[in-house]
BAVEX-168159 format. One record per atom (N, C-alpha, C, O): residue number from 1; chain; x, y, z. Coordinates in steps of 0.2 Angstrom, whole numbers, padded with zeros to 4 digits. Example, Ala and Ser with C-alpha at 12.3 -4.5 7.8 and 13.67 -1.06 7.14 Angstrom:
<n:1; chain:A; x:0066; y:-0028; z:0039>
<n:1; chain:A; x:0062; y:-0022; z:0039>
<n:1; chain:A; x:0066; y:-0016; z:0039>
<n:1; chain:A; x:0071; y:-0017; z:0042>
<n:2; chain:A; x:0064; y:-0011; z:0035>
<n:2; chain:A; x:0068; y:-0005; z:0036>
<n:2; chain:A; x:0064; y:0000; z:0039>
<n:2; chain:A; x:0067; y:0006; z:0040>
// end
This chain:
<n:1; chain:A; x:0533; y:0432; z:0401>
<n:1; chain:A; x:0534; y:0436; z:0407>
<n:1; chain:A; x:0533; y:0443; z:0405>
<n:1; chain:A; x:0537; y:0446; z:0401>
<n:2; chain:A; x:0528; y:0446; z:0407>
<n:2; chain:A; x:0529; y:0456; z:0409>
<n:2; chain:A; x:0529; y:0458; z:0415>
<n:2; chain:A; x:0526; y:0457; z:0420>
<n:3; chain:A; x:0536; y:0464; z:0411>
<n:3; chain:A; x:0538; y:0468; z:0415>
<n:3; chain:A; x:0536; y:0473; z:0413>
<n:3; chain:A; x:0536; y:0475; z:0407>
<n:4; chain:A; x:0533; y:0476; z:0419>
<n:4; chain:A; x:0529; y:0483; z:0421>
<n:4; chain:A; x:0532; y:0488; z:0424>
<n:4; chain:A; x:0534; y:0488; z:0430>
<n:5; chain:A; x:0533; y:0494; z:0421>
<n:5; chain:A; x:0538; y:0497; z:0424>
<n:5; chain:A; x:0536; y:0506; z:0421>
<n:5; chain:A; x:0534; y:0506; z:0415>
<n:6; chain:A; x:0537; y:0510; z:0424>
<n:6; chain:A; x:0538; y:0516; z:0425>
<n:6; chain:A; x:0544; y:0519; z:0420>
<n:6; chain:A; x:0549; y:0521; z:0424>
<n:7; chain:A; x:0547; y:0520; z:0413>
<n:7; chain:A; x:0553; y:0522; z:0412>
<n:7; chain:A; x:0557; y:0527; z:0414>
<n:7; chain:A; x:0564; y:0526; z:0414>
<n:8; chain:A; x:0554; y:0532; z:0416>
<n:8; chain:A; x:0558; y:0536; z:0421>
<n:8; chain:A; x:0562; y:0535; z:0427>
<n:8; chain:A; x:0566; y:0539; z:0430>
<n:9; chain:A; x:0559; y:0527; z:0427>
<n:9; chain:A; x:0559; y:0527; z:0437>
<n:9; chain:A; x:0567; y:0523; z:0434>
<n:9; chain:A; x:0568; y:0520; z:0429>
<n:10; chain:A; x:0572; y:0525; z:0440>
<n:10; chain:A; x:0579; y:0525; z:0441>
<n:10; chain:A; x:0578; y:0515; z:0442>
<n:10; chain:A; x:0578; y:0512; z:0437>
<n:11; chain:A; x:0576; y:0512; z:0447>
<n:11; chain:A; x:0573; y:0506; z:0450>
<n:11; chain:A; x:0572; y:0502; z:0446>
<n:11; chain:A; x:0574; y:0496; z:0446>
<n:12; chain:A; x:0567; y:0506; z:0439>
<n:12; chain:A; x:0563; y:0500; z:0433>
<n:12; chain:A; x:0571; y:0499; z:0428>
<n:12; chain:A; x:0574; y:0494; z:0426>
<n:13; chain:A; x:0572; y:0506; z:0427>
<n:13; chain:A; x:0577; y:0506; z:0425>
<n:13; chain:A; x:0586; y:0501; z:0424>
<n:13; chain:A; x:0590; y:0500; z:0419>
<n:14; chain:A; x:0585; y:0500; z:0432>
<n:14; chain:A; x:0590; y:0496; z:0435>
<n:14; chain:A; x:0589; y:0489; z:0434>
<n:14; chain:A; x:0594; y:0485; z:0434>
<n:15; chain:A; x:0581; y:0486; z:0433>
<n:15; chain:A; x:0578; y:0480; z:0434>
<n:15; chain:A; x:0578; y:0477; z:0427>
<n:15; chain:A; x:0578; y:0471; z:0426>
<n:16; chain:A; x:0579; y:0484; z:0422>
<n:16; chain:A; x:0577; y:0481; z:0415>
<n:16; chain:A; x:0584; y:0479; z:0410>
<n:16; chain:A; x:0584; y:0475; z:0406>
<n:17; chain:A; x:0590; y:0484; z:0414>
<n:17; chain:A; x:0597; y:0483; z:0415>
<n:17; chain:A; x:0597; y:0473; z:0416>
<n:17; chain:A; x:0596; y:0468; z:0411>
<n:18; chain:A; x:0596; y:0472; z:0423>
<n:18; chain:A; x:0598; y:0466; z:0425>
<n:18; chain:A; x:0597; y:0461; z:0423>
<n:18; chain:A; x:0601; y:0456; z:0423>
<n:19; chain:A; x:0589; y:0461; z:0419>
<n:19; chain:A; x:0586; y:0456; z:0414>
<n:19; chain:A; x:0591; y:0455; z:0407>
<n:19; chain:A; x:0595; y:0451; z:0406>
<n:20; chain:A; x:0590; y:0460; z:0404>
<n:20; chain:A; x:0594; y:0462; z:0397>
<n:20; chain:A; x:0602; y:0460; z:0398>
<n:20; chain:A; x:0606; y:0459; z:0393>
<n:21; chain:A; x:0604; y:0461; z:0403>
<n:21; chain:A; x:0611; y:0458; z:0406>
<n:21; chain:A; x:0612; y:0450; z:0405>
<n:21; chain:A; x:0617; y:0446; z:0404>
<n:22; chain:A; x:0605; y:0447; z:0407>
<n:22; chain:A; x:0604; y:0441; z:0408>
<n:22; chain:A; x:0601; y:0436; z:0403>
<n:22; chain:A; x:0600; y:0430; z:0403>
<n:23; chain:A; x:0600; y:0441; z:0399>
<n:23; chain:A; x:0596; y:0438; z:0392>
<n:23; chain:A; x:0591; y:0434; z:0396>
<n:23; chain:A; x:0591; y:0428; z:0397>
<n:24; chain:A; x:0586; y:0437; z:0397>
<n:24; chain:A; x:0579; y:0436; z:0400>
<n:24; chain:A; x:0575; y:0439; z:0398>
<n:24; chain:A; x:0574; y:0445; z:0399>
<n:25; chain:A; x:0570; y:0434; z:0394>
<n:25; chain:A; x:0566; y:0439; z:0388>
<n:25; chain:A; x:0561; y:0440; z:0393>
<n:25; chain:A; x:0561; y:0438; z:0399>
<n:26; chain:A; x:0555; y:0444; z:0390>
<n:26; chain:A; x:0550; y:0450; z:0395>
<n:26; chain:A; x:0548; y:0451; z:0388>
<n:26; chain:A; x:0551; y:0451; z:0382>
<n:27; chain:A; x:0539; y:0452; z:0391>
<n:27; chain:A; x:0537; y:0460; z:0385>
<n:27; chain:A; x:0534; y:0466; z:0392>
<n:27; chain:A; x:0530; y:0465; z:0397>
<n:28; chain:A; x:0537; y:0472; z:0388>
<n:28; chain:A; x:0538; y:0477; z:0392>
<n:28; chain:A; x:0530; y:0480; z:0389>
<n:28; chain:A; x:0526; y:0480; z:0384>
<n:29; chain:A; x:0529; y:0483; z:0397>
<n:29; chain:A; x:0524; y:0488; z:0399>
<n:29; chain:A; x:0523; y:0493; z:0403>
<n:29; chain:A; x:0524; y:0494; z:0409>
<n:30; chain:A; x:0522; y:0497; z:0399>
<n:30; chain:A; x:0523; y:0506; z:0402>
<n:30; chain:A; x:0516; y:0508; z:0406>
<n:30; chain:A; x:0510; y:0509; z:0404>
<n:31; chain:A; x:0519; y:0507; z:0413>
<n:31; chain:A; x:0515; y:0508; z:0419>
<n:31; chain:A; x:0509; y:0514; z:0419>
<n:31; chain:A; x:0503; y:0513; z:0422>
<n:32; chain:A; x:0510; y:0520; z:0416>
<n:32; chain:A; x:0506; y:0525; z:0415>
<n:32; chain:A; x:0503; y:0526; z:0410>
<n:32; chain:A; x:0498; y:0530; z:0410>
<n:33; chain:A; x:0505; y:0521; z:0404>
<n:33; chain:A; x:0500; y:0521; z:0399>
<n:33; chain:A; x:0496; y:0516; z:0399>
<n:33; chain:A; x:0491; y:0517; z:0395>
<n:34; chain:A; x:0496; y:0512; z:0400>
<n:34; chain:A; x:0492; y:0504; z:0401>
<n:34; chain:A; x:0492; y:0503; z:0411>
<n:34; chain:A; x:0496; y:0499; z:0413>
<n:35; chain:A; x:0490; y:0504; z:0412>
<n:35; chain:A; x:0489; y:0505; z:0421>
<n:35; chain:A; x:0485; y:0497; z:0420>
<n:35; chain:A; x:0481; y:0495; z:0416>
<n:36; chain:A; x:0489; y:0493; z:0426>
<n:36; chain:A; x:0485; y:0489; z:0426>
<n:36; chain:A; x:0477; y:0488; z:0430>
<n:36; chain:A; x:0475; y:0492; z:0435>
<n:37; chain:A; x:0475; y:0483; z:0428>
<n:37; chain:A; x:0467; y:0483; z:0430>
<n:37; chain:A; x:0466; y:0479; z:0437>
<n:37; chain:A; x:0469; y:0475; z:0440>
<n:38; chain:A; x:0461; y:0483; z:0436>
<n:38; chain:A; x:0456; y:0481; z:0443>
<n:38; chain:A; x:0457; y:0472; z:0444>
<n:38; chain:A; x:0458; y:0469; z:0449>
<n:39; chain:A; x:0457; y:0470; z:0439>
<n:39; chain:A; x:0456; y:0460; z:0439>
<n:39; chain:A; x:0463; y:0459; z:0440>
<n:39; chain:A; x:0464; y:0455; z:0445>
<n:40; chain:A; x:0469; y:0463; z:0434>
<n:40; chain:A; x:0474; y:0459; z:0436>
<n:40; chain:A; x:0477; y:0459; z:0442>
<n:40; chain:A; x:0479; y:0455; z:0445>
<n:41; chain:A; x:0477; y:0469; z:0446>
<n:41; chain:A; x:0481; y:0467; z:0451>
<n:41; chain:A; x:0477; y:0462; z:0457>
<n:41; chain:A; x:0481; y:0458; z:0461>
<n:42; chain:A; x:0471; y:0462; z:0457>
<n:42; chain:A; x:0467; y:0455; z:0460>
<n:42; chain:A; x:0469; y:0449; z:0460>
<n:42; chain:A; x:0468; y:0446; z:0466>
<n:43; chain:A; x:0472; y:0446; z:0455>
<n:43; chain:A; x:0474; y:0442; z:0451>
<n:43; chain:A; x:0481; y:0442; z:0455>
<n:43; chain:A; x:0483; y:0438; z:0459>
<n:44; chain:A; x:0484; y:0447; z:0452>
<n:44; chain:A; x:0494; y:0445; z:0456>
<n:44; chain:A; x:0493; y:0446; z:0462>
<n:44; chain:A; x:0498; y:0443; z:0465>
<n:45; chain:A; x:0489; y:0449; z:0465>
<n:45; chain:A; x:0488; y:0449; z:0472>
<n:45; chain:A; x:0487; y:0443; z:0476>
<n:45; chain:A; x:0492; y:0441; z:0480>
<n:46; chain:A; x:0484; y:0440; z:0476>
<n:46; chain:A; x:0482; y:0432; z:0477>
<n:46; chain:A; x:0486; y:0430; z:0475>
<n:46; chain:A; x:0488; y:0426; z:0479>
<n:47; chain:A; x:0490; y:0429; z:0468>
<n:47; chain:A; x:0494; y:0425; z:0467>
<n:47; chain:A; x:0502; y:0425; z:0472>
<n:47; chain:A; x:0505; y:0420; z:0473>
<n:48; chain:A; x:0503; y:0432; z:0474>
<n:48; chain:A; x:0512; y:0435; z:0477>
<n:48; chain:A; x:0509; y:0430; z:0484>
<n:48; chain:A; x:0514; y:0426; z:0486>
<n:49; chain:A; x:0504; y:0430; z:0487>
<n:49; chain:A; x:0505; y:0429; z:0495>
<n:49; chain:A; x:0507; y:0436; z:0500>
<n:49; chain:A; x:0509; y:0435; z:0506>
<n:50; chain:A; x:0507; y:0443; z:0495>
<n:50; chain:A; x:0511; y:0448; z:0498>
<n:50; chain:A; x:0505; y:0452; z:0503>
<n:50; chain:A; x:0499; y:0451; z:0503>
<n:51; chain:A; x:0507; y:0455; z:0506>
<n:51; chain:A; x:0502; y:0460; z:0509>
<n:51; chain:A; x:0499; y:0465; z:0505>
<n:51; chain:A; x:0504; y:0468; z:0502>
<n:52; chain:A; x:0495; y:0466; z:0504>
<n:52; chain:A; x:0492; y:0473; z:0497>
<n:52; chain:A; x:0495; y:0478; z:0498>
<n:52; chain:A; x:0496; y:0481; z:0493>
<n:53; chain:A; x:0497; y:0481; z:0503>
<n:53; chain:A; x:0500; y:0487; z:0505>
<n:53; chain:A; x:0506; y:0487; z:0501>
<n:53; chain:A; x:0508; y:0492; z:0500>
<n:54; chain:A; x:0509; y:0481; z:0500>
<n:54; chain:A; x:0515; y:0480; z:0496>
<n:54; chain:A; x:0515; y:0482; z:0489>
<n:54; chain:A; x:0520; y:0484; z:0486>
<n:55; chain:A; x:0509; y:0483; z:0486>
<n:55; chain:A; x:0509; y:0483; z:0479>
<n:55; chain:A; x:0507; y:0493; z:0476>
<n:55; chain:A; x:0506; y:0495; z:0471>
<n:56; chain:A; x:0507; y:0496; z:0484>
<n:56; chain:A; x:0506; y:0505; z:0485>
<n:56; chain:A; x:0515; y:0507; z:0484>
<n:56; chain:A; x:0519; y:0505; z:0488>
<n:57; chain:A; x:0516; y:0512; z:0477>
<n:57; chain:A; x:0523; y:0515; z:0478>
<n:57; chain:A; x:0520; y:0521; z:0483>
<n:57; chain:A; x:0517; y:0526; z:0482>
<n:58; chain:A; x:0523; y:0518; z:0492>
<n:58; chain:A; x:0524; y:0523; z:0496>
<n:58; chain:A; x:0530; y:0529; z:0494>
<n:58; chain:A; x:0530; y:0535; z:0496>
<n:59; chain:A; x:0532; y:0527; z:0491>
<n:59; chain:A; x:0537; y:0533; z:0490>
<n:59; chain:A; x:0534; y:0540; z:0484>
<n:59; chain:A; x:0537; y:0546; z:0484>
<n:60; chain:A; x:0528; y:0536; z:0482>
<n:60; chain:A; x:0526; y:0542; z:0475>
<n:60; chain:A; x:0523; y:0547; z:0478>
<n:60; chain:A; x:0520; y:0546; z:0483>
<n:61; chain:A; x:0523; y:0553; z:0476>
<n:61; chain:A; x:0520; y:0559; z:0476>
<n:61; chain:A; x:0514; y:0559; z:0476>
<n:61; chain:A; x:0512; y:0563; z:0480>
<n:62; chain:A; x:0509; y:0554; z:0474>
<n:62; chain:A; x:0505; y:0553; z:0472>
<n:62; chain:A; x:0502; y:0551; z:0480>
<n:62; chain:A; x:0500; y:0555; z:0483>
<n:63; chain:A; x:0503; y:0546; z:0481>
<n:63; chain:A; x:0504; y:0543; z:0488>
<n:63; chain:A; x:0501; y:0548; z:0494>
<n:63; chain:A; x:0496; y:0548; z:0497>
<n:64; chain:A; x:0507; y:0552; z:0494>
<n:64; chain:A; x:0510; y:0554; z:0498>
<n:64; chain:A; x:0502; y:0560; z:0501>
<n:64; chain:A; x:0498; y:0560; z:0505>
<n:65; chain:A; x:0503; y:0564; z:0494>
<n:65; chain:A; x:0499; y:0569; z:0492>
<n:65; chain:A; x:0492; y:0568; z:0493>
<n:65; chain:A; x:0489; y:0573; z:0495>
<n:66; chain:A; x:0488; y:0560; z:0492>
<n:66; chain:A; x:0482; y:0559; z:0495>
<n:66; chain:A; x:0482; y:0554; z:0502>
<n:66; chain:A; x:0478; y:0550; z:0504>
<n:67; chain:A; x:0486; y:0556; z:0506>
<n:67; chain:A; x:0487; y:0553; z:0511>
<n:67; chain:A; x:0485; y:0547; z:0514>
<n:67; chain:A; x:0482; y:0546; z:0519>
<n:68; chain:A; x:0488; y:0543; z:0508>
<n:68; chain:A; x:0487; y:0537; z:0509>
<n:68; chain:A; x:0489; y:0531; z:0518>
<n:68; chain:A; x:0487; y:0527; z:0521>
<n:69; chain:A; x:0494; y:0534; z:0519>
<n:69; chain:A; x:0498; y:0532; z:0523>
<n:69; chain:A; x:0493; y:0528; z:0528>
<n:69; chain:A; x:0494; y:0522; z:0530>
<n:70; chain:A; x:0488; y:0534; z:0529>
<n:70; chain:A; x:0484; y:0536; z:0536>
<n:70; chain:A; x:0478; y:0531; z:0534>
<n:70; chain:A; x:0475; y:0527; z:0538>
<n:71; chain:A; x:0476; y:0532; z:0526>
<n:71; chain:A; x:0468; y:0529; z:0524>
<n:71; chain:A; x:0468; y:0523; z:0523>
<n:71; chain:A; x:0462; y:0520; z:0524>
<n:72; chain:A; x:0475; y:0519; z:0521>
<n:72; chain:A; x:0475; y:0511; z:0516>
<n:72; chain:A; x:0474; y:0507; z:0525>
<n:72; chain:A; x:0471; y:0502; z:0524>
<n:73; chain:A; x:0475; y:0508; z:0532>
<n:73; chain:A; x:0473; y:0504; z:0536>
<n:73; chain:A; x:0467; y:0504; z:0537>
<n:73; chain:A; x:0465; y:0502; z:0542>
<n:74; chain:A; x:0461; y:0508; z:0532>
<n:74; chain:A; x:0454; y:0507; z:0536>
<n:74; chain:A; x:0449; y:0506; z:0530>
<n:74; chain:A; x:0443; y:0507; z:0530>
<n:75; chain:A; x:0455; y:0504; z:0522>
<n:75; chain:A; x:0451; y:0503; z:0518>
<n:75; chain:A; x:0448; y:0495; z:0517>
<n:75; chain:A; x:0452; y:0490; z:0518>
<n:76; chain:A; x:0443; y:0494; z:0516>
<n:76; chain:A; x:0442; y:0486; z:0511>
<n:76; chain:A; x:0449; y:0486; z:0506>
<n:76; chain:A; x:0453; y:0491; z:0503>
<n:77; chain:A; x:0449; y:0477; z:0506>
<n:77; chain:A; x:0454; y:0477; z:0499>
<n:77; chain:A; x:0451; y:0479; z:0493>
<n:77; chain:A; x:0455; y:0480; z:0488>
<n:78; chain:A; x:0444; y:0478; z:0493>
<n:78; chain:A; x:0441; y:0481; z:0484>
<n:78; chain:A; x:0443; y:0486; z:0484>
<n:78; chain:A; x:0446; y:0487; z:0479>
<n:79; chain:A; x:0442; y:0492; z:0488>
<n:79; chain:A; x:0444; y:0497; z:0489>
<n:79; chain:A; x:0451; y:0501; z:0488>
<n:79; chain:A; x:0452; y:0506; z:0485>
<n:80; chain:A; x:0456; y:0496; z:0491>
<n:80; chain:A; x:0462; y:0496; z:0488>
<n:80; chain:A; x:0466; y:0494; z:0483>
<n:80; chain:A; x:0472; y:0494; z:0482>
<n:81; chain:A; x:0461; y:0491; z:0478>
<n:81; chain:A; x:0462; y:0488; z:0472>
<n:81; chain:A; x:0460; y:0493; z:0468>
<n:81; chain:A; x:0463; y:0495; z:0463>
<n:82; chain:A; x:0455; y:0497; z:0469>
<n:82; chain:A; x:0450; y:0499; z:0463>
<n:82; chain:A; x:0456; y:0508; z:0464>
<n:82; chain:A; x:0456; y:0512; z:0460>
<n:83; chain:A; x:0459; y:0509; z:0470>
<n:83; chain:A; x:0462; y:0513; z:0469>
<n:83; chain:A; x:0468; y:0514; z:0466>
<n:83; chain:A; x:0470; y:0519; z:0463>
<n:84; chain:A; x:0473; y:0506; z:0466>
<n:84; chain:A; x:0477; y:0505; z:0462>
<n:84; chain:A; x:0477; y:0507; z:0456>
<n:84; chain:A; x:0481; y:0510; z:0452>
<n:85; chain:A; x:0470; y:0502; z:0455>
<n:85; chain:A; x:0469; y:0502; z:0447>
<n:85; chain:A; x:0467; y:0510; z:0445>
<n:85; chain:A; x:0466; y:0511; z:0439>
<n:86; chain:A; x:0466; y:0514; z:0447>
<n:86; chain:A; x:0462; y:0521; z:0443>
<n:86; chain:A; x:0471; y:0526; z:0442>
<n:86; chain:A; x:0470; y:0531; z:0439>
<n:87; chain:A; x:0476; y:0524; z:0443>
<n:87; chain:A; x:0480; y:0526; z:0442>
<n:87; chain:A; x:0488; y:0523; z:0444>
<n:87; chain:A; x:0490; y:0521; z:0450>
<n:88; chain:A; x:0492; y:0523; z:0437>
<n:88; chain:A; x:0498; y:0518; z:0440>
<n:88; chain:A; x:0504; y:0520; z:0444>
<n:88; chain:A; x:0510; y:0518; z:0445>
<n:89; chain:A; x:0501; y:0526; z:0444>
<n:89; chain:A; x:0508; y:0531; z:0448>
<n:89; chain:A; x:0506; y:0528; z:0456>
<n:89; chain:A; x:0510; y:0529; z:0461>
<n:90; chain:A; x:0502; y:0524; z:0457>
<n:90; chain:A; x:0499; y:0522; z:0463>
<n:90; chain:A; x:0503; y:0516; z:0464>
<n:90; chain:A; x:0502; y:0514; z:0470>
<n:91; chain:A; x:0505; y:0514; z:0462>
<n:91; chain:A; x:0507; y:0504; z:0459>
<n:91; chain:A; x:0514; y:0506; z:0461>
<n:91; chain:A; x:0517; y:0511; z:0459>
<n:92; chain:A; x:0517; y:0500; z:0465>
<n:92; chain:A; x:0525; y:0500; z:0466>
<n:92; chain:A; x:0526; y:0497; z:0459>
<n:92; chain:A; x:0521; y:0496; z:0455>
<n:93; chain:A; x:0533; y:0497; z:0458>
<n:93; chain:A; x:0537; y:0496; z:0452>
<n:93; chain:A; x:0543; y:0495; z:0454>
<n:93; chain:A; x:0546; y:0497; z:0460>
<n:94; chain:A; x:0547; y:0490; z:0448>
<n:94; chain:A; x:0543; y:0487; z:0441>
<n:94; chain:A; x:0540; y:0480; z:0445>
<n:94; chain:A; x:0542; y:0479; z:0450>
<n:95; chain:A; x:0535; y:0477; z:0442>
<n:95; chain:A; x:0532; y:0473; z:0444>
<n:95; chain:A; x:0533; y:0467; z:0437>
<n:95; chain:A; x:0532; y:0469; z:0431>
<n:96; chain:A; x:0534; y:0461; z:0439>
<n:96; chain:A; x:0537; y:0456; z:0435>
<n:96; chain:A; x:0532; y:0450; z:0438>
<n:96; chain:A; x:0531; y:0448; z:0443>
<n:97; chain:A; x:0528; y:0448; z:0431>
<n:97; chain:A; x:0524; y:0443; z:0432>
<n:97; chain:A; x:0525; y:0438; z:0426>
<n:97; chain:A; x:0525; y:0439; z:0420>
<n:98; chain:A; x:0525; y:0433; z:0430>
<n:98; chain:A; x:0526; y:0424; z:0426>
<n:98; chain:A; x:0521; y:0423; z:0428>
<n:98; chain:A; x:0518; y:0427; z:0431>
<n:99; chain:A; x:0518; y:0417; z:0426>
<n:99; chain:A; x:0515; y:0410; z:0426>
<n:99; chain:A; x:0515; y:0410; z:0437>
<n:99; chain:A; x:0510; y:0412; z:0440>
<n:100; chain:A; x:0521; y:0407; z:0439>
<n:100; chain:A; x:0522; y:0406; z:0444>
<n:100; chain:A; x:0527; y:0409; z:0449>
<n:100; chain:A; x:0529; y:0406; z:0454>
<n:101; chain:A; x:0528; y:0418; z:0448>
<n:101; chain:A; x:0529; y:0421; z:0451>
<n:101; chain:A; x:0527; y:0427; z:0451>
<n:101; chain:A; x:0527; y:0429; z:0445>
<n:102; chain:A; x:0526; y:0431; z:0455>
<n:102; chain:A; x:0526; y:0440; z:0455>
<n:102; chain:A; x:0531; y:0443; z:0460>
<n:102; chain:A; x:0531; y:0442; z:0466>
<n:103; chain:A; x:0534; y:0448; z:0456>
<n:103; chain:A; x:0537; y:0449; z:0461>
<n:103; chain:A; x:0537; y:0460; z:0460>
<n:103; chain:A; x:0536; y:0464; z:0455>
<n:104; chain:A; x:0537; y:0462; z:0466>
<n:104; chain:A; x:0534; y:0468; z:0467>
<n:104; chain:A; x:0541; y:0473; z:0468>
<n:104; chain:A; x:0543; y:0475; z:0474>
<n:105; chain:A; x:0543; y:0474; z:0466>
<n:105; chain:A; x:0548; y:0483; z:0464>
<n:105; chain:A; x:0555; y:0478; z:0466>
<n:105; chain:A; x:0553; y:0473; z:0469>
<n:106; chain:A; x:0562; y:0478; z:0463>
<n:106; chain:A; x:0568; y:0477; z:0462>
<n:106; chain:A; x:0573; y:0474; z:0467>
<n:106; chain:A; x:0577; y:0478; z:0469>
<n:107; chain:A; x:0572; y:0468; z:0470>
<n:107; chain:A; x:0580; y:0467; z:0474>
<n:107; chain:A; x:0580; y:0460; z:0471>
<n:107; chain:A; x:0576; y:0455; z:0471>
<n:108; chain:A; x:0588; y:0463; z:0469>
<n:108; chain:A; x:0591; y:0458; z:0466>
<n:108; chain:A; x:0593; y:0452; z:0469>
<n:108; chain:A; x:0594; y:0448; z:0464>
<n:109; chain:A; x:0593; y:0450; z:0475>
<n:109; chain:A; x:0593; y:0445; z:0478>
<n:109; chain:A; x:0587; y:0440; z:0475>
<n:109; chain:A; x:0587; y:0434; z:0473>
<n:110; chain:A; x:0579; y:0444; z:0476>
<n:110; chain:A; x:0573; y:0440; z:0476>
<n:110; chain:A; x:0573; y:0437; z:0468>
<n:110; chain:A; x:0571; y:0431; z:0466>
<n:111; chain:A; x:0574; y:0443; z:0465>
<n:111; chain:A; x:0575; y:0441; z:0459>
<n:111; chain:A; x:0578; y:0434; z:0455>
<n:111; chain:A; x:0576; y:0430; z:0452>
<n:112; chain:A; x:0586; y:0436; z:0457>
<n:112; chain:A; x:0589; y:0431; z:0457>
<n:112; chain:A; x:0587; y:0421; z:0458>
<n:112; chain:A; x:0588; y:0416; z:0455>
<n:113; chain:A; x:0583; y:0422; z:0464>
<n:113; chain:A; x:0579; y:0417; z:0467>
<n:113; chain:A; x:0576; y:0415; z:0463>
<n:113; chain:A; x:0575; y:0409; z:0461>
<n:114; chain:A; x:0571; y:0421; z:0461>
<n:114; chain:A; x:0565; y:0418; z:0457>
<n:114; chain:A; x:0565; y:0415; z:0450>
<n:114; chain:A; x:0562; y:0410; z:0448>
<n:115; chain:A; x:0571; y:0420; z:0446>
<n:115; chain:A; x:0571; y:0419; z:0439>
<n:115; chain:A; x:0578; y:0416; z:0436>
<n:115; chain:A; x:0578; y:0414; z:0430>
<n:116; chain:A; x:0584; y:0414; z:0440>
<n:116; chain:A; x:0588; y:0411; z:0438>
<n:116; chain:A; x:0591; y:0404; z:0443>
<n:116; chain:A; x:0596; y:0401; z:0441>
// end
């Protein structure tokens, strides 16, 4: 299983808590140094069933700052992948990928569901 995660982020931080609380092994991935790629988020995307919009930290500065809000309704999805992928300040978090689940930024209910 990896968990991808922001270490700063208060969230990733809570997520990796709950794991390690649970003795739930992971190999961890430091989201701004290894930014995931154009394939995989392709890849987890198709795989979640979620909306792509889902996998934008609307909350980041980064976001906010290129006005994404207004642009991601009138992009292609290559488009909103290839933008994900050029930096992972872009990528909600923490992002937890198995075999057969993905699960996109921290509620502990979904989690619970999926992984115990």
């Amino acid at each position: 299983m990896l968990f991808i995660e922001y270490p700063k982020c208060s969230t990733c931080q809570k997520a990796k808590k709950w794991l390690d609380d649970r003795g739930i092994e992971y190999d961890d991935r430091h989201i701004k140094e290894q930014n995931p790629t154009y394939d995989e988020l392709k890849l987890w995307y198709k795989q979640s069933g979620l909306e792509l919009r889902r996998f934008f930290n609307t909350s980041g500065l980064l976001y906010k700052s290129m006005g994404l809000k207004e642009k991601l309704p009138t992009m292609s999805v290559t488009a909103q992948l290839q933008l994900l992928a050029s930096d992972g300040m872009l990528v909600k978090r923490p992002l937890l990928i198995r075999d057969d689940v993905i699960l996109v930024g921290f509620r502990e209910k979904e989690w619970e569901e999926h992984l115990l």
